[in-house]
N, C-alpha and C positions, 0 to 999 in steps of 0.2 A: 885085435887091439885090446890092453886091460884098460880095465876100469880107471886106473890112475893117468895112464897116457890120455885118454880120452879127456877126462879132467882140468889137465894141465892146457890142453888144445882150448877148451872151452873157455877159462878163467884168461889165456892171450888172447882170443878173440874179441872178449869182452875188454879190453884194455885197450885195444887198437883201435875200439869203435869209442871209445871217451874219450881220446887222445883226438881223434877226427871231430867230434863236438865240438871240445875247447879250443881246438884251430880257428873252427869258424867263427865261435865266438869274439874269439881275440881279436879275426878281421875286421869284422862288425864291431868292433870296442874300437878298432885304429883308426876306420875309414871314418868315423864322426867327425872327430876335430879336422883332418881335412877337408868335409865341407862345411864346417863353421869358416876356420879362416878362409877358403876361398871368400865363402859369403861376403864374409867380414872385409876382405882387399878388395873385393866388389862394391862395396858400399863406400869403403873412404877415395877407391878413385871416383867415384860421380862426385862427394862431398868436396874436392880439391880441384874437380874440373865447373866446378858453382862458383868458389870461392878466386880463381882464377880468372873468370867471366866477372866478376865484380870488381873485381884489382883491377881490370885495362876498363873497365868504364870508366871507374872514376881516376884514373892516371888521365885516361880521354877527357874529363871534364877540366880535370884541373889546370892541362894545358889551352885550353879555346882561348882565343884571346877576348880580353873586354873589348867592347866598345871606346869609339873614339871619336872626339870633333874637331876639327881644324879650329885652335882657340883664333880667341876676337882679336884682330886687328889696334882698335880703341880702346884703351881701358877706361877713360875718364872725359868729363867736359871741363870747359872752359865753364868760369864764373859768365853767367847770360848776360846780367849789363855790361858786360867788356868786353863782350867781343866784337862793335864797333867801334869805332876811332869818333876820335872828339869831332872831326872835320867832316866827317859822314852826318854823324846827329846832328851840326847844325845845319847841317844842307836839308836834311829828310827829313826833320822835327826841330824847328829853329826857336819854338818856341815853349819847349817840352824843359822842366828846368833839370830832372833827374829822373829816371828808366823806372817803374815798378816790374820788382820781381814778384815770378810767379810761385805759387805754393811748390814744394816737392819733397815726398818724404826720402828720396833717393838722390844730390845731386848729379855722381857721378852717371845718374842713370838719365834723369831729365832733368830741363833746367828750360825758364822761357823768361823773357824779359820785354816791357810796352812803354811807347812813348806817346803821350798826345800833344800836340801842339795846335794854340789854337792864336791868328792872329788877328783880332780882333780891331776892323779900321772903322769902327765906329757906323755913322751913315753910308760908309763905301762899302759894306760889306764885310765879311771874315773869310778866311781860309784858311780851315781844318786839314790837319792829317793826323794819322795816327798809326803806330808804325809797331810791327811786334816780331818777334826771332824764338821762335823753340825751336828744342835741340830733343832726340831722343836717339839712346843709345841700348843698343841688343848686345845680347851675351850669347855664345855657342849652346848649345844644349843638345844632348847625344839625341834625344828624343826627335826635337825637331826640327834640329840642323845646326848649319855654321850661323855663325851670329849675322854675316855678307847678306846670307839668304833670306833670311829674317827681317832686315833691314829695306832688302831690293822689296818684299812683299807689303811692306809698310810703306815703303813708296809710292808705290803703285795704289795704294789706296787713296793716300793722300791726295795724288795729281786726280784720282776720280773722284772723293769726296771734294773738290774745290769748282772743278769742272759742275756738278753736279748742285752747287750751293742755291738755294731757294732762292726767288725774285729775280738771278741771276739775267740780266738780258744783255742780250752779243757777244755771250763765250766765244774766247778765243784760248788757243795754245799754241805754244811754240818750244821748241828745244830749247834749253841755253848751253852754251861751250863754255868750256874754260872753268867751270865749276861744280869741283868734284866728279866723283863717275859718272856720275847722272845727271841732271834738270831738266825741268818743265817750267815753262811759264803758264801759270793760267792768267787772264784777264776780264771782266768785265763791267759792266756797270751797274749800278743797285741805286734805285730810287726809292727816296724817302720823303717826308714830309719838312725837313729838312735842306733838303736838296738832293742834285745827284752827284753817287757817292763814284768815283772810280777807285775799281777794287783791282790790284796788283797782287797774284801769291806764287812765290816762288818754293818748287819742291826741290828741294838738292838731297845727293846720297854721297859720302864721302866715307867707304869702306862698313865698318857695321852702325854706324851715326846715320838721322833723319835728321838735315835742316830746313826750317819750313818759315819763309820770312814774308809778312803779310803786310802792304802798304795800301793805306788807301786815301783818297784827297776828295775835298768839294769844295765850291764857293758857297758860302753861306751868304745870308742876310742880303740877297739881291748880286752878291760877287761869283765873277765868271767860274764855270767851272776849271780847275787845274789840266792841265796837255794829261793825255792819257800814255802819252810816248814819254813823254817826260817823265812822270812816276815810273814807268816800266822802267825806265834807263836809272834810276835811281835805286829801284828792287833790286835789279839785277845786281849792281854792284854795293848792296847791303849782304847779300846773298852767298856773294865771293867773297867778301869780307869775314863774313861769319864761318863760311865753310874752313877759310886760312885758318881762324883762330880755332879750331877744332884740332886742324893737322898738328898747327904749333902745342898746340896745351900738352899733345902725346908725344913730341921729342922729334926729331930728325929721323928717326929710327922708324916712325910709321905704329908705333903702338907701343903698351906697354909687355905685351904678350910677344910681339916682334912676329905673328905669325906661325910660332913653331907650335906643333900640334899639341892639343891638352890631354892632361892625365884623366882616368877615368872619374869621375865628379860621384860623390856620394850621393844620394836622394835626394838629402835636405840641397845639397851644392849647384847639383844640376837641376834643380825647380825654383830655386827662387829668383835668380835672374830673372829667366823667361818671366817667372811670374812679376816681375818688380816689372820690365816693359808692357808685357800686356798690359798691366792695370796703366798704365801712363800714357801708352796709347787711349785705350778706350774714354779716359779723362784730358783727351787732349780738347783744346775750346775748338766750337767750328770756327772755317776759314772763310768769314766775308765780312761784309762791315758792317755788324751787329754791334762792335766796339764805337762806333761812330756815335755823338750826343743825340738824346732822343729830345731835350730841349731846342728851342732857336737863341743861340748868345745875344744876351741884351748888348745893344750898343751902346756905343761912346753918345754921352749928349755931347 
């Protein structure tokens, strides 16, 4: 072989091994960017499978439904001194010439009105009563219920704070019909220096309304004491009386709300109700005859 064939063999050799270099090179220059972007479609499906997981939560939250209370039955009272009749007061307080109303910074919420009547016969004696009707009224509250429920547990107190009143001697209770959902009669007697007082309290509930109507009678100044059946029979139907003028004040319809369920109440909406009854309970006066004169009436010469 010459020298120059030799040559030529040598200088192809050397060109087919550069050509094989820059092949691989070139691989390794292309295969990069394919695993960037895989990388890169790898990273944005996790970041859209995040962002997807956060879109159905809060699509989830935003359908949950609020809360909700079966609104009040009641929206308002009746004025306290009118809600009995001219012909009741002077049977049950004949000598009472006009009702003191009670404080309230709320009427629609509470409302209470008292009569004393004293009839003084001189050397025969006197015979006192004294005769009082508060009314309290509850509102729904998502928190602590329907306004119904609210009312039934403030009843319930009621008939056990009356049952339970100090000096009380010969409790008695009895159901009453016929007025409102609910009553109780409590009964009994309280001795004072005075005399003895017979005490009448009647608890009635008529849908989310507490009426609480408290009678009480004595002989004074040596005069007999008053029937203890008789003041009941007179409670009782002060009682029914008061309870009527509650249904009447809210319409034929049974409310102002009529029943149908309430919207969800803002914070401030759905707290102060509640709170306007609370306070009016806890400032309700107790239930015995403490109202009764702690003097003895001068008689007639």
């Amino acid at each position: 072989m010459s020298e120059g064939t030799m040559q030529r063999r040598a200088q192809r050799e050397e060109r087919e091994q550069r050509v094989k270099r820059l092949s691989r090179v070139l691989v390794c220059a292309a295969a990069v960017p394919v695993m960037l972007v895989a990388a890169g479609c790898s990273s944005d499906s996790g970041s859209d499978g995040s962002t997807d997981k956060a879109a159905k939560a809060a699509a989830s939250a935003s359908v949950s439904p609020s809360p909700t209370v079966e609104a009040a039955a009641y929206g308002k009272l009746p004025e306290s001194c009118k809600v009995l009749s001219k012909k009741t007061l002077e049977d049950l307080a004949p000598e009472s010439k006009s009702g003191k109303e009670g404080k309230s910074d709320d009427i629609s919420t509470r409302g209470s009105c008292s009569w004393n009547s004293l009839d003084n016969n001189g050397v025969k004696g006197s015979q006192f009563r004294w005769l009082n009707v508060s009314m309290l009224r509850f509102e729904s509250d998502v928190t602590r219920g329907p306004a119904d429920k609210l009312a039934q547990e403030y009843y319930e107190k009621q008939v056990q704070d009356a049952q339970a009143a100090e000096g009380a001697k010969g409790v008695k209770s009895e159901p009453v019909s016929g007025t409102g959902d609910q009553a109780t009669a409590v009964r009994y007697d309280l001795k004072k220096k005075e005399g003895t007082f017979k005490q009448q309290t009647i608890v009635a509930r008529v849908e989310n309304v507490v009426v609480t109507v408290d009678y009480n009678g004595a002989g004074l100044a040596g005069d007999k004491s008053p029937s203890a059946d008789d003041l009941l029979k007179d409670a009782k139907k002060a009682a029914k009386e008061a309870v009527a003028a509650v249904s009447e004040a809210n319409g034929a319809g049974g409310g102002a709300a009529g029943g149908a369920p309430s919207k969800t109440p803002s914070k401030d909406e759905s707290k102060a109700p509640s709170e306007s009854a609370s306070k009016a309970a806890a400032d309700e006066p107790s239930k015995d005859a403490s109202q009764s004169p702690s003097k003895k009436p001068a008689s007639k010469s």
